[in-house]
C-alpha positions, -999 to 999 in steps of 0.1 A, spaced: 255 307 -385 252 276 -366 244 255 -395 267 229 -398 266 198 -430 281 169 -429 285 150 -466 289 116 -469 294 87 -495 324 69 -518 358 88 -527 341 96 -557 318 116 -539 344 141 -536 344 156 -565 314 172 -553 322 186 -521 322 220 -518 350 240 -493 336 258 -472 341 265 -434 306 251 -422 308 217 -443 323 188 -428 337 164 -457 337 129 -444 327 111 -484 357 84 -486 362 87 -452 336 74 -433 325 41 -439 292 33 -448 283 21 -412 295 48 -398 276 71 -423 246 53 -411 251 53 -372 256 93 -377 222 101 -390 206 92 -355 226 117 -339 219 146 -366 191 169 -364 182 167 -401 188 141 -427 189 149 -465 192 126 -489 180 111 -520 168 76 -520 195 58 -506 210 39 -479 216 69 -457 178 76 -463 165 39 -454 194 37 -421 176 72 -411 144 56 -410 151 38 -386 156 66 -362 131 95 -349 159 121 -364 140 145 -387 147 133 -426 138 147 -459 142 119 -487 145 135 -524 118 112 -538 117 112 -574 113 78 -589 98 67 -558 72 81 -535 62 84 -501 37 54 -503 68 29 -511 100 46 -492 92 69 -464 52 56 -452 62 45 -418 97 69 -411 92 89 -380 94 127 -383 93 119 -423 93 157 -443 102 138 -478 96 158 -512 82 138 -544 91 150 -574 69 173 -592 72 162 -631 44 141 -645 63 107 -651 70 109 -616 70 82 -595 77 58 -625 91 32 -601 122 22 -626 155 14 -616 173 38 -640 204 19 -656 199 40 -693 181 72 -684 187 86 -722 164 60 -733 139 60 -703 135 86 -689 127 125 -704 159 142 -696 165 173 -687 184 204 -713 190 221 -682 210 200 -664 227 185 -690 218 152 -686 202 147 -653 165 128 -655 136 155 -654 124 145 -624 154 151 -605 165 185 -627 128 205 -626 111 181 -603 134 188 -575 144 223 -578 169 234 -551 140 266 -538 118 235 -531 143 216 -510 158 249 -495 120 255 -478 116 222 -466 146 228 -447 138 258 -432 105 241 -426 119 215 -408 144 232 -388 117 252 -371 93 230 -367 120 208 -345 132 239 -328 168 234 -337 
C-alpha cells in the first residue's frame, strides 16, 4: 500500500501510462535531467537500457536494468546495488542496435511484434520477483 511509481520519458510516453492512484505520471513533463537527478532519491530504479538506467548508475540507489540485447558484463558491471535481469532467450545478448527488428531479430507472435527477447525473455513474473527481491533485501 505504500508503493508508489513514478514513470518517466517523452510526451509520447504517455500513451502508456496507466491511471491509477499510486502512479505518479511525470513522462512529458519532466525533463530528461530531472528524470535523471530523481533516480538518486528513489528506492528502486526500473528500467530498460536507457539513459535513466546509465544516470542511476551513478548512484548507490537500488536499480534493476531490463537487459536484453545487452548484459551485465557491458551495462551494469560496476553499478552499485546492481539487481539487473538478462534476458532469457538464446540470441540473447546479441549486442545489436535494433533499427529493423523484423529482419533481425526473431520476433515475438505474442506480443505482436515486440523482439523475443524482450516478449518471452523478460516476462513480467520475472521482473515482478526481482522487485519484491529487491525491496526486502533494502528494507524499504
Amino acid at each position: 500500500p505504500n508503493l508508489k511509481i513514478i514513470t518517466v520519458g517523452d510526451k509520447d510516453c504517455q500513451i502508456l501510462e496507466m491511471k491509477h492512484d499510486r502512479i505518479i505520471r511525470m513522462s512529458g513533463i519532466w525533463s530528461i535531467r530531472d528524470s535523471l537527478l530523481v533516480t538518486k532519491y528513489v528506492n528502486l530504479v526500473v528500467s530498460p537500457d536507457t539513459g535513466i538506467l546509465h544516470g542511476a548508475g551513478c548512484f548507490d540507489t537500488p536499480k534493476i536494468g531490463l537487459l536484453t540485447s545487452t548484459s551485465k558484463e557491458n551495462i551494469t558491471k560496476y553499478f552499485k546495488n546492481d539487481y539487473s535481469l538478462e534476458s532469457t532467450v538464446e540470441c540473447s545478448p546479441c549486442f545489436r542496435i535494433i533499427d529493423l527488428p523484423e529482419i533481425q531479430c526473431p520476433m515475438s507472435k505474442e506480443t505482436l511484434g515486440a523482439c523475443e527477447c524482450m516478449a518471452s525473455g523478460m516476462p513480467a513474473e520475472r521482473v515482478y520477483d526481482r522487485i519484491c527481491e529487491v525491496i526486502n533485501l533494502n528494507g524499504r
